[in-house]
C-alpha positions in Angstrom: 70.5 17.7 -18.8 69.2 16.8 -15.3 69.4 19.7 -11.8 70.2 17.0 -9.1 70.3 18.9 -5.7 71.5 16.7 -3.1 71.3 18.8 0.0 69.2 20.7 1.4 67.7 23.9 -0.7 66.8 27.5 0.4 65.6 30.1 -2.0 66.4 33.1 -1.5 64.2 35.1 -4.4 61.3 33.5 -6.6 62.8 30.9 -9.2 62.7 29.4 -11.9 64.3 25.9 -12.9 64.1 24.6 -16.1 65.8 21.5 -18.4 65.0 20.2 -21.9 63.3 16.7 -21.3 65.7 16.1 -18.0 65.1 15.4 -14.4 65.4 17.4 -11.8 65.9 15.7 -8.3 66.0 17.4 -4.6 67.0 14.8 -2.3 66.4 16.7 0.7 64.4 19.8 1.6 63.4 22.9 0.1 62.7 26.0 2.1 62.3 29.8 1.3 64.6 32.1 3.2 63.1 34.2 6.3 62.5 37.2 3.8 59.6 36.0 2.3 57.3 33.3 0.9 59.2 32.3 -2.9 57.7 30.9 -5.6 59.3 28.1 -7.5 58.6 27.2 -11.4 59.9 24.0 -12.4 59.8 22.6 -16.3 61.3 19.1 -17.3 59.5 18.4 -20.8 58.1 14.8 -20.4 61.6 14.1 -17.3 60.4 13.9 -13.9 60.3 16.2 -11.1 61.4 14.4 -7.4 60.7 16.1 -3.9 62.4 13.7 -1.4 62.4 15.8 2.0 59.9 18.5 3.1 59.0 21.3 1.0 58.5 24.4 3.4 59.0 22.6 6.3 61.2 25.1 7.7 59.9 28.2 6.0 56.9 27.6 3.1 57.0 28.5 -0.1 55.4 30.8 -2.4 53.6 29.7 -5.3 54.9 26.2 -6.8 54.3 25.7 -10.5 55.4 22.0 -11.9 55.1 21.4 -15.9 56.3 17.7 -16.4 54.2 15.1 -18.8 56.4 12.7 -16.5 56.3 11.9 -13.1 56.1 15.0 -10.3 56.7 13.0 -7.0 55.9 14.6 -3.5 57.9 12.4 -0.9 57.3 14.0 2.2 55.0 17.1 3.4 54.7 20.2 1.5 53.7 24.0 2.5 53.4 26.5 0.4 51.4 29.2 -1.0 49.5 27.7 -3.4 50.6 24.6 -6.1 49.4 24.0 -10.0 50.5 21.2 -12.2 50.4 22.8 -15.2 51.0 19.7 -16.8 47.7 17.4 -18.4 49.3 14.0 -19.2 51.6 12.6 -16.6 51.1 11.3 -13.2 51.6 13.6 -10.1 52.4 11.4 -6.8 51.7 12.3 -3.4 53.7 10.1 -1.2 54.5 12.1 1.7 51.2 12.8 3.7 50.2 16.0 4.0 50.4 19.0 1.4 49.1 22.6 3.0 48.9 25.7 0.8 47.0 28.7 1.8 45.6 29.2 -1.5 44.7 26.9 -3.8 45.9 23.2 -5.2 45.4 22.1 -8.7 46.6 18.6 -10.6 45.7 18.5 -14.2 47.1 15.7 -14.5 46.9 12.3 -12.8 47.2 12.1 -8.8 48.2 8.8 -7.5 48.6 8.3 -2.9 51.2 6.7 -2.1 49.9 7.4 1.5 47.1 8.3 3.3 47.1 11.9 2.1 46.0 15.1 4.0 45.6 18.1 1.6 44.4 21.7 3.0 43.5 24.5 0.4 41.4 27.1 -0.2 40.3 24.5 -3.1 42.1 22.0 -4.3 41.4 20.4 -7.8 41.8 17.7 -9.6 41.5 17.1 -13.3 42.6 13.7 -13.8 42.4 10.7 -11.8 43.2 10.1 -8.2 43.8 6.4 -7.8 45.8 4.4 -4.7 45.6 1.8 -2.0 44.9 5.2 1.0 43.1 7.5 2.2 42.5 11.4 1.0 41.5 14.1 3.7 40.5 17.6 2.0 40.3 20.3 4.3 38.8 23.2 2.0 36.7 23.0 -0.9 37.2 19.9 -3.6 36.9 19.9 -7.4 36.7 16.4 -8.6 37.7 15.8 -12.7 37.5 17.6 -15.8 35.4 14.8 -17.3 33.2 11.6 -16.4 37.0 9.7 -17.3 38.2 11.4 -14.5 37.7 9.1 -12.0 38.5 8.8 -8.0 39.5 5.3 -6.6 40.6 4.8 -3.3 41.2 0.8 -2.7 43.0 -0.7 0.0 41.2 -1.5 3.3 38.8 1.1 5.1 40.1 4.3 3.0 38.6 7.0 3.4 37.9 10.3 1.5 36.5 13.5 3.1 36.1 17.2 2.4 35.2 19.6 4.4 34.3 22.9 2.3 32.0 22.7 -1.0 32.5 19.8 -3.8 32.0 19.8 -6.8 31.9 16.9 -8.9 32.9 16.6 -12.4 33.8 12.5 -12.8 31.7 10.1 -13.0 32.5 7.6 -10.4 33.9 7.9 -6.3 34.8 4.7 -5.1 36.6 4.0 -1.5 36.9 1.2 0.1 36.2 3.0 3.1 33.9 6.2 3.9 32.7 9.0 1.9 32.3 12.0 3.7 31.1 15.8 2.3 30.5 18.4 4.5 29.9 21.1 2.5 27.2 21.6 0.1 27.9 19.4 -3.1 26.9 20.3 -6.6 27.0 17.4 -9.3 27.8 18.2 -12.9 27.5 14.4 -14.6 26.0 11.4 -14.0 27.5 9.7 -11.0 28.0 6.9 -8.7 29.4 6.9 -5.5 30.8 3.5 -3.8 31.6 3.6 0.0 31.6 1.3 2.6 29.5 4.5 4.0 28.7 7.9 2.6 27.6 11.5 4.8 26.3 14.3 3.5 26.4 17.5 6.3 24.7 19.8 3.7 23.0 20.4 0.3 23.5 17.9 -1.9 22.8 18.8 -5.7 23.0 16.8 -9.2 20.8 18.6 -11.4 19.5 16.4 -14.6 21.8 13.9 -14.0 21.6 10.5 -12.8 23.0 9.7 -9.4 23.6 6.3 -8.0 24.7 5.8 -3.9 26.4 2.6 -3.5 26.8 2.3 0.2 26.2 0.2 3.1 25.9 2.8 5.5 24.3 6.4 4.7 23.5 9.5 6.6 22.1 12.6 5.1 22.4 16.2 6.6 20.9 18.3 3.5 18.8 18.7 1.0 19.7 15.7 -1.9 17.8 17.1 -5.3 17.5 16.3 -8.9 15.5 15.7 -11.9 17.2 12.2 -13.4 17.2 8.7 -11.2 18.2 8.5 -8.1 19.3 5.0 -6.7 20.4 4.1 -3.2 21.7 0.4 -3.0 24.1 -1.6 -0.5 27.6 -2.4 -1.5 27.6 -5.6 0.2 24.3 -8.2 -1.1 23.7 -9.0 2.6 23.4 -5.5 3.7 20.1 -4.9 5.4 17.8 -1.6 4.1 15.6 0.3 6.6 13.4 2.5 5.1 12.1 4.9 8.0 13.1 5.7 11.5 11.7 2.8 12.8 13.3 0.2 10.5 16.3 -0.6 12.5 18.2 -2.3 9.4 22.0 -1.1 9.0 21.6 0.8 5.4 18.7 2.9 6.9 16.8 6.1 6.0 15.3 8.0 8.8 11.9 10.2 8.7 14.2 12.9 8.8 16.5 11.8 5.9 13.1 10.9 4.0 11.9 14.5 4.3 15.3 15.7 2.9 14.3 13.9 -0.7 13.6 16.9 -2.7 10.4 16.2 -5.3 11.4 16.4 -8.7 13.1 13.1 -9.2 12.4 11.3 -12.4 12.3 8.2 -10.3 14.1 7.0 -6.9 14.9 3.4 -6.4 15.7 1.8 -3.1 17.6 -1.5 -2.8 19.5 -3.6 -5.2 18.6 -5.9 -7.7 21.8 -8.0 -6.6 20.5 -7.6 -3.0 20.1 -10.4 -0.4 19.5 -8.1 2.5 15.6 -7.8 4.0 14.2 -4.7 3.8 11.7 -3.0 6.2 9.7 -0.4 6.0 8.8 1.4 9.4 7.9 5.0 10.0 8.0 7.1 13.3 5.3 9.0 11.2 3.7 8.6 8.5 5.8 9.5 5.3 5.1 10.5 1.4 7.6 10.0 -1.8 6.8 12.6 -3.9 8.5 10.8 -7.1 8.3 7.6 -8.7 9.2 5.0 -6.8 10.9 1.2 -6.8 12.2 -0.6 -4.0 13.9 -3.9 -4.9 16.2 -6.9 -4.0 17.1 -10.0 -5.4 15.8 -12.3 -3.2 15.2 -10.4 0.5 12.4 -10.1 2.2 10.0 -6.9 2.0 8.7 -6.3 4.8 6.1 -2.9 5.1 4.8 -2.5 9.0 3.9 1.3 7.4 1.7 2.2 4.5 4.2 2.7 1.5 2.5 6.0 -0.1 3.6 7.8 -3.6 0.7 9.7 -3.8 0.1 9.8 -7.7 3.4 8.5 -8.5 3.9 5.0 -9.7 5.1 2.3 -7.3 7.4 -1.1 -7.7 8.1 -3.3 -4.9 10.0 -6.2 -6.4 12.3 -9.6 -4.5 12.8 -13.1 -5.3 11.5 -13.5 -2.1 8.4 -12.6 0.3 6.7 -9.5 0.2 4.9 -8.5 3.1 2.8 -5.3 2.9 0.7 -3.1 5.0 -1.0 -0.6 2.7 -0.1 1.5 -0.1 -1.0 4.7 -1.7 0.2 5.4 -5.6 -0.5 5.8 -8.9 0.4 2.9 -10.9 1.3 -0.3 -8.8 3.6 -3.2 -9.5 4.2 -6.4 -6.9 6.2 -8.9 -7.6 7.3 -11.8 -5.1 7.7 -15.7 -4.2 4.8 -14.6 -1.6 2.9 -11.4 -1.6 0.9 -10.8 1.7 -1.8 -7.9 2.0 -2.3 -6.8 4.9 -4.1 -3.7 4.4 -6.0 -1.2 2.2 -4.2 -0.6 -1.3 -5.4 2.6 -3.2 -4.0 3.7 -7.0 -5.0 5.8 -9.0 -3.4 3.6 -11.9 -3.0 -0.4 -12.4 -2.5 -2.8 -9.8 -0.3 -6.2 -10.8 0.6 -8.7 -8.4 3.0 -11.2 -9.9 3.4 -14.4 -7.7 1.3 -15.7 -5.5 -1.0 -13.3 -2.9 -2.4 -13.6 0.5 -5.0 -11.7 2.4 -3.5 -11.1 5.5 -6.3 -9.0 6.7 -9.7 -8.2 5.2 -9.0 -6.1 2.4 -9.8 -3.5 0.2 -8.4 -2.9 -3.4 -9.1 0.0 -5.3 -8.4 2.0 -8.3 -9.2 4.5 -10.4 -10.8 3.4 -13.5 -7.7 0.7 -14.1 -6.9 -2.7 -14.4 -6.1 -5.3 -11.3 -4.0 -8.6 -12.5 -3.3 -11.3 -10.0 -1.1 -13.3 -12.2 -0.9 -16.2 -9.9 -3.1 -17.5 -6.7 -4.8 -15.4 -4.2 -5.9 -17.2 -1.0 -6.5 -15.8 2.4 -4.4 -16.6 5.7 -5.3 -18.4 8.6 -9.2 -17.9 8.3 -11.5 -16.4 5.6 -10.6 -13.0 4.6 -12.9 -10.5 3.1 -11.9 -8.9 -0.6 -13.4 -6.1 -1.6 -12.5 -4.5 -5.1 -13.5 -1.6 -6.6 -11.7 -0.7 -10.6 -14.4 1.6 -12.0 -13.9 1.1 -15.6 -10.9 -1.1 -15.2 -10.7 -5.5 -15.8 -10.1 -7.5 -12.4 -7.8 -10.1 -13.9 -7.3 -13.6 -11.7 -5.1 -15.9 -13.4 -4.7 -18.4 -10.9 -6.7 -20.6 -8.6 -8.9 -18.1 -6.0 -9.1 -19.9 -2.6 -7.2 -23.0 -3.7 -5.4 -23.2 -0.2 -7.6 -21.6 2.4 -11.3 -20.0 1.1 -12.2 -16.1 0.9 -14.7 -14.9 2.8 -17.2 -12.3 1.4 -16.5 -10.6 -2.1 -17.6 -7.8 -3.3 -16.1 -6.5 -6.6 -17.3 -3.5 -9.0 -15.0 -3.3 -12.1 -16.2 -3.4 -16.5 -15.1 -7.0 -15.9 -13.9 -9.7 -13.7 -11.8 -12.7 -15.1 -11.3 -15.8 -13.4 -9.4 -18.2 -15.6 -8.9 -20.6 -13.0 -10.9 -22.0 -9.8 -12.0 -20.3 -7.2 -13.2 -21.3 -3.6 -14.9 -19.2 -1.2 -17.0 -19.2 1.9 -19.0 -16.7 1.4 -21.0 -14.2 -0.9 -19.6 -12.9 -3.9 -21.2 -10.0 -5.8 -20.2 -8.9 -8.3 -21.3 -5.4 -10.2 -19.7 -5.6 -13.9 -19.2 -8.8 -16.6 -17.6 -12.0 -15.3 -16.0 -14.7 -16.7 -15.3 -18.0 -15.1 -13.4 -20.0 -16.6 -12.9 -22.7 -13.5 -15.5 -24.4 -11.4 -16.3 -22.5 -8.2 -17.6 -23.8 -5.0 -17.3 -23.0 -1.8 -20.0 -19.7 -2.3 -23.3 -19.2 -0.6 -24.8 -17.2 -3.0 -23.0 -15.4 -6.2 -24.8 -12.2 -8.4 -23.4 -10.8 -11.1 -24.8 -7.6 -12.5 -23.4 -7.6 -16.0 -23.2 -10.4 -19.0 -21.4 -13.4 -17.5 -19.4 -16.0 -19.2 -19.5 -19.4 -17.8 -17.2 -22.1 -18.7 -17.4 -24.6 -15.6 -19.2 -25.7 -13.3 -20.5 -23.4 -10.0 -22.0 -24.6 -7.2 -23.9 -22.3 -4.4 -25.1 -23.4 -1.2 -27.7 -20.6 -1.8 -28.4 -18.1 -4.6 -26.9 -17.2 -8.2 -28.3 -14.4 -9.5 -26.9 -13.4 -13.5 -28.6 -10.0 -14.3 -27.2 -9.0 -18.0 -27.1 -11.8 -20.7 -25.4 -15.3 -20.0 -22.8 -17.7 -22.5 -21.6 -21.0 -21.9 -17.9 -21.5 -23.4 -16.4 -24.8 -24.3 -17.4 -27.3 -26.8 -20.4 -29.9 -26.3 -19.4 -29.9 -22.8 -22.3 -29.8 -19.8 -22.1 -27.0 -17.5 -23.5 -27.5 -14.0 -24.7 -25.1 -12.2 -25.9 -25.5 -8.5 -27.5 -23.7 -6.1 -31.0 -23.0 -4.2 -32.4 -21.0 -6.9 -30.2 -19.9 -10.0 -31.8 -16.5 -11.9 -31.2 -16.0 -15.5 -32.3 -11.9 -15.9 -31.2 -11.6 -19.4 -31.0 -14.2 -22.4 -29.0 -17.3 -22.6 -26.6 -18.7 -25.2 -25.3 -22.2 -24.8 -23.0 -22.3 -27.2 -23.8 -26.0 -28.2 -23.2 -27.1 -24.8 -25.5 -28.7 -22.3 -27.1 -26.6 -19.3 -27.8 -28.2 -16.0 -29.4 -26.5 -13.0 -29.4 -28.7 -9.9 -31.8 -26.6 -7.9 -34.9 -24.2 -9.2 -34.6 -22.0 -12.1 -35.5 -18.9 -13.5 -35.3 -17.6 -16.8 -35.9 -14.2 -18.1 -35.1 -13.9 -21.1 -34.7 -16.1 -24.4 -32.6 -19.1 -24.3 -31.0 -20.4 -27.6 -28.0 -22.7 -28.6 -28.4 -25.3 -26.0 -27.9 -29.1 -26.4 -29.9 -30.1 -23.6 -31.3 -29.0 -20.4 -32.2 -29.8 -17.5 -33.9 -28.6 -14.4 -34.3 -30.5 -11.3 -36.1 -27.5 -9.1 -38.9 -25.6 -9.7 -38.9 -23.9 -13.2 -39.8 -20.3 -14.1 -39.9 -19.2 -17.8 -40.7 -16.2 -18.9 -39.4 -16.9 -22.9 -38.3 -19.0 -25.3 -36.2 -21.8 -24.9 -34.4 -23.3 -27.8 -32.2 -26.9 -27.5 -31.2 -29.3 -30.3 -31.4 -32.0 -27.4 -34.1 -32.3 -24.4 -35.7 -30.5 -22.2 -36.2 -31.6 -19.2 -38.0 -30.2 -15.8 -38.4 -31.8 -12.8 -40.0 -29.4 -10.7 -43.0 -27.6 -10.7 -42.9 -24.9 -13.8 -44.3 -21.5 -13.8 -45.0 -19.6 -16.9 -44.8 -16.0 -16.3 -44.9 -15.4 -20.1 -46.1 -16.6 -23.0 -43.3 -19.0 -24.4 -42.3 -21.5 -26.6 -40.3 -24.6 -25.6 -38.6 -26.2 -29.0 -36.1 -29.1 -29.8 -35.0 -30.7 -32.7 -36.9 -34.4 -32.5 -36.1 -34.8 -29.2 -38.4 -34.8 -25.9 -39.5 -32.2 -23.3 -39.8 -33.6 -20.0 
């Protein structure tokens, strides 16, 4: 049946109590005798074992060893040599505060606080969960769970959890409502998150292959942090701010210093949440390189970069609902997406460039790649005055899907790629030069004088205050439509395919090569032919005409003018 022992308790020799599925209850203290440190076994079966007053207050005990699938309840302090809960299932409570042992502490089963608890061991371990509304001080080493079930959960209002030796980390969640704090060097053995109001690291800070996600409003790192899965930092509160350098003064902030202690070999690190409402900025006290893949996001923040954002080779994402503002980047493959993207320097990859919403040139800028696509999926304009874009994608396609210029002009363009698209309008002020295939798919204006070097694919009207120069071979697109194209003097280098539409060239003309599949056509400069030209419709040319070739002129019953 049950041991109740309702005074206080001295052992005298080690001891061992034991009962058959019954309680066993000391409702005041327990103390060794002044001979020596004694151990004490206690067994209940699945009963529960009760500690109401100190437990080697007085004098400490040995070695305590507790087997009880029940409840094991520690009401006040404890001292001992060492403790083990032997026990798996079942809940061990530590109500009383502190529990010193100069050896070790192990739960296998359960821990629940029932007040801010202060634990000092050599190592103390825990192999189920530790849940409860306080905070947990571990002075000495920690081992936390058996198994990614083994969770740690600290609630209540600004609770804390801290060790001061080595962790290890078994579980696969640490949440507090307050502070995280490891001292010691911390070696990861699952995937993990950690949740704290704000987390410090004062060493080393190790996770190996598996994924590790900081949750945190606050962080400071003293060590090494290293692995080879994802690493995520995000704020546990939406409005949290992120500073990202020593010179972004936001309040979830990673220093130069801190930066540097981001060992390469990360599959990928990601900065920010995809919840978060918080601006982010992006300020260096020096310049700084990720040397992993890298995405820095929020829901709807603003990201602001005063530094260049450099990856080297590694892929970059910058990502927010809301405005992105950006003064250079370095990477490999490059991702932007924003209400408002504004460039306000240099951008180099050595892989694609997307910009999903709308941009602005900030600056005069260059784009480059390395034999790789550039996609503007929406509108690019410059800001305040006429900004310069220069673009060079080797082997890549310069994709513009929206209007170019629609809200304030670019100045001078200069873009070498296999091929530019423009499937909307574009507006300049300026020259634009491009060395590679075009397409234009919406009128332009705005230009002084426009060359393209490759074929070119026209499929609205462009107007030039001066020159337009097409060197490789020319196609109207559309159906029986008339393309206008003005300018002082427009040079056909190649051949020319209307695709049964109607040509128009308000200004001279020059045509090198054969022209075929016109309706009609008409000149209203000076003309110079130097081949054929074919039209169902007429011909007609207003200006003076220079044959530098012998040609033929043809229609199908229909005049030349």
């Amino acid at each position: 049946g049950t041991q109740t022992y309702t005074g206080a308790v001295t052992l005298s020799n080690d001891v061992s109590l034991s009962t058959t599925n019954n309680n066993i209850l000391f409702s005041s203290t327990v103390d060794s005798d002044v001979t020596a440190a004694r151990n004490l076994t206690l067994s209940v079966g699945t009963a529960n074992i009760t500690f109401t007053g100190a437990v080697g207050g007085a004098q400490g005990l040995g070695n305590i060893s507790l087997t009880s699938t029940g409840t094991s309840t520690f009401s006040s302090t404890v001292s001992a040599t060492s403790i083990l809960q032997n026990s798996t299932t079942g809940t061990t409570a530590i109500n009383g505060g502190s529990i010193t042992t100069s050896s070790t502490q192990e739960y296998r089963n359960n821990v629940t606080l029932g007040a801010d608890a202060a634990l000092s061991a050599t190592t103390a371990t825990f192999k189920g969960t530790i849940t409860g509304a306080y905070g947990l001080a571990i002075t000495g080493n920690a081992v936390f769970g058996d198994g990614t079930a083994d969770t740690v959960t600290l609630s209540g209002t600004g609770k804390n959890l801290s060790v001061s030796g080595t962790t290890a980390i078994n579980t696969s969640t640490i949440t507090t409502s307050g502070t995280q704090t490891y001292t010691g060097a911390v070696t990861v053995n699952t995937a993990l998150t950690l949740s704290a109001s704000g987390i410090t690291t004062g060493s080393t800070f190790a996770v190996s292959a598996n994924a590790l996600t900081l949750t945190t409003d606050a962080i400071a790192l003293g060590g090494n942090l290293s692995g080879t899965a994802a690493l995520v930092i995000q704020p546990k509160t939406a409005t949290t701010t992120i500073g990202i350098g020593t010179d972004a003064s936001n309040t979830l902030n990673l220093s130069d210093t801190e930066l540097s202690y981001l060992v390469d070999g990360f599959s990928s690190i990601t900065l920010g949440s995809a919840s978060g409402t918080g601006a982010i900025a992006i300020n260096y006290a020096s310049s700084y390189t990720f040397t992993d893949p890298l995405t820095i996001r929020s829901l709807n923040g603003t990201i602001t970069g005063s530094d260049t954002v450099n990856t080297g080779t590694n892929s970059l994402t910058i990502t927010s609902g809301g405005a992105v503002s950006l003064a250079g980047i370095t990477s490999g493959t490059l991702a932007v997406t924003g209400t408002g993207i504004t460039l306000n320097n240099n951008i180099t990859t050595s892989g694609t460039q997307t910009y999903t919403g709308a941009v602005t040139l900030g600056a005069d800028v260059t784009l480059a790649t390395t034999d790789s696509n550039i996609t503007f999926s929406s509108t690019l304009n410059s800001a305040t005055s006429s900004r310069a874009l220069t673009i060079t994608a080797g082997t890549g396609t310069v994709t513009f899907t929206g209007a170019v210029g629609g809200t304030l002009a670019l100045g001078a363009a200069s873009i070498t790629a296999a091929s530019v698209v423009h499937s909307s309008t574009l507006v300049g002020s300026s020259s634009y030069a491009i060395t590679g295939n075009a397409s234009f798919s919406g009128a332009v204006t705005g230009l002084t004088t426009l060359s393209v070097s490759g074929t070119t694919s026209i499929g609205a009207n462009i107007t030039t205050s001066s020159t337009q120069a097409y060197t490789g071979a020319v196609t109207l697109t559309g159906s029986a439509a008339t393309r206008t194209l003005t300018g002082s003097t427009v040079t056909f280098g190649s051949t020319f395919a209307g695709g049964s539409n109607a040509l128009v060239v308000t200004g001279a003309a020059s045509f090198g090569g054969a022209v075929t599949g016109l309706t009609t056509l008409s000149v209203s400069g000076t003309s110079t032919i130097a081949a054929d030209i074919t039209s169902s419709g007429t011909q007609t040319y207003t200006g003076a005409v220079t044959l530098s070739n012998d040609v033929s002129l043809s229609t199908t019953n229909n005049n030349i003018l």
